[in-house]
N, C-alpha and C positions, 0 to 999 in steps of 0.2 A: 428721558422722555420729554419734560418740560423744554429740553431745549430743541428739539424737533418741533414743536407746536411753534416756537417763536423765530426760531433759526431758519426751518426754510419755506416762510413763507415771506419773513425778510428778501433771503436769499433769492423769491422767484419775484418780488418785486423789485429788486436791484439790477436783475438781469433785465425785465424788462424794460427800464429804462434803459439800459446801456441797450440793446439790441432796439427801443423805439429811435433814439439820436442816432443810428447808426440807418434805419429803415424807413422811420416814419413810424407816427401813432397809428395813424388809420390802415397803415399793414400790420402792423401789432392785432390792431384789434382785428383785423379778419383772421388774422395766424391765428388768434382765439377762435373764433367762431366756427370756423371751419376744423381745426381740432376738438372740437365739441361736437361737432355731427359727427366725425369721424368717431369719439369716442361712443356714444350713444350707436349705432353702427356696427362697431364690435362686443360691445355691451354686450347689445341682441343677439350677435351669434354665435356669443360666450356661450349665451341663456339657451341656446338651439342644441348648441353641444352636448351640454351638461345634462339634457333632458334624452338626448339619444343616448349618452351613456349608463344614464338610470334605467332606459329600457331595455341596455343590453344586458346591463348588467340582474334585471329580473327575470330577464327571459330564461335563465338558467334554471333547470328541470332541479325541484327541490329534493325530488328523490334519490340523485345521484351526485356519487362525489366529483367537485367540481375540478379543473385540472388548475392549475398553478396559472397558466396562461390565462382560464376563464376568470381567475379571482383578479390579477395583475392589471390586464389591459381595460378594465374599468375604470379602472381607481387610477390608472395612470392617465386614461383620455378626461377622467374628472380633474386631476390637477392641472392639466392643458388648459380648461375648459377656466378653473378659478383663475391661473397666470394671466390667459386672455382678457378676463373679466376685469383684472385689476388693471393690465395695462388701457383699457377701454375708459374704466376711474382716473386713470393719469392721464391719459387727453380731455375730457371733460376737467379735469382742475385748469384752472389759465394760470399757465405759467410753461417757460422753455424746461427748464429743468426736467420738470414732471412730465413733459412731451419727451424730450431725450431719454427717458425711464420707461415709456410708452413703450416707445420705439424698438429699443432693446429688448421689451417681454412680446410683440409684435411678432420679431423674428422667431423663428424655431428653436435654432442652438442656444439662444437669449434664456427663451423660455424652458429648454432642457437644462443652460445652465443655473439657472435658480429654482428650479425644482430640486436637479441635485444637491445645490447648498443649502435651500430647506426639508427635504432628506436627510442630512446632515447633522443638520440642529437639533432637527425632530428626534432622532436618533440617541445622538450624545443627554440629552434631556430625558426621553428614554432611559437610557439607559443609568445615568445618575438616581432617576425616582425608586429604579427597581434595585438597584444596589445598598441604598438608603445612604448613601454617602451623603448627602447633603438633608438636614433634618429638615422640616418642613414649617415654611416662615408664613409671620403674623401679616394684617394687610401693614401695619407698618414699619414690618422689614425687623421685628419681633421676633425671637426661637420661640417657637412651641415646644412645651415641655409638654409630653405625653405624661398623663398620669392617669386616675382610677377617683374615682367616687366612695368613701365610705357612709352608708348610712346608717346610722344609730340609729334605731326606736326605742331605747333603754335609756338615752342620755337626753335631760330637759333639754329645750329649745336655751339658745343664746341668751335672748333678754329676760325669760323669766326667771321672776326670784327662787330658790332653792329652799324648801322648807330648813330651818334648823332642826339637827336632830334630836329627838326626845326620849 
């Protein structure tokens, strides 16, 4: 993870100078600016999305059981609606990189194929938690040992002295 924070943004300032000498700065800097509206733009009809699918997905009459289809096609225009939203975050960052990542979640098949790879993950993670195959770690990468509380009210405290017997 630390090297994601320093790695690509390295990375999207290298390009941009390799792609400024090859175009010019001051088209550098519109290719940002204009990638920023755009981002902001789909942002917004991420946000459009996301709010038509919460309403569909309430419209569902609570008294009856709902069909597979009803439950599914919400939750899957909601994941459309986040993919969207993040590629919308990846044109707003300046940088090519992160526009070419836009881009990719922009398209449809893009955006179905990293839903299904995050299905995937989701999935396998999943599925490890509920198996208990993998025990469950400390924030510093620590095994938690499960264990139990015993409490004595019959045995002195720690630091108090212990009368001697008489």
């Amino acid at each position: 993870m630390p090297i994601l924070l320093i790695g690509v943004p390295i990375a999207e300032i290298v390009t941009a100078v390799v792609v400024a000498r090859w175009i010019s700065w001051p088209l550098v800097v519109v290719w940002f600016a204009v990638a920023l509206g755009l981002g902001i733009v789909v942002m917004r009809r991420a946000g459009t999305k996301s709010v038509t699918s919460l309403r569909a997905a309430a419209s569902l009459n609570p008294g009856e059981q709902p069909t597979e289809e009803e439950i599914v096609a919400p939750l899957l225009s909601l994941a459309d609606a986040a993919l969207l939203f993040a590629a919308g975050a990846l044109f707003a960052i300046p940088g090519f990189l992160s526009d070419l990542l836009g881009i990719f979640l922009l398209i449809p098949w893009g955006r179905r194929l990293a839903a299904g790879i995050g299905a995937v993950w989701v999935a396998k993670r999943v599925r490890r938690a509920a198996s208990g195959s993998n025990p469950p770690r400390g924030r510093s990468g620590s095994t938690v040992i499960s264990g139990e509380v015993v409490d004595r009210h019959d045995d002195p405290p720690a630091n108090t002295p212990v009368p001697p017997p008489s």
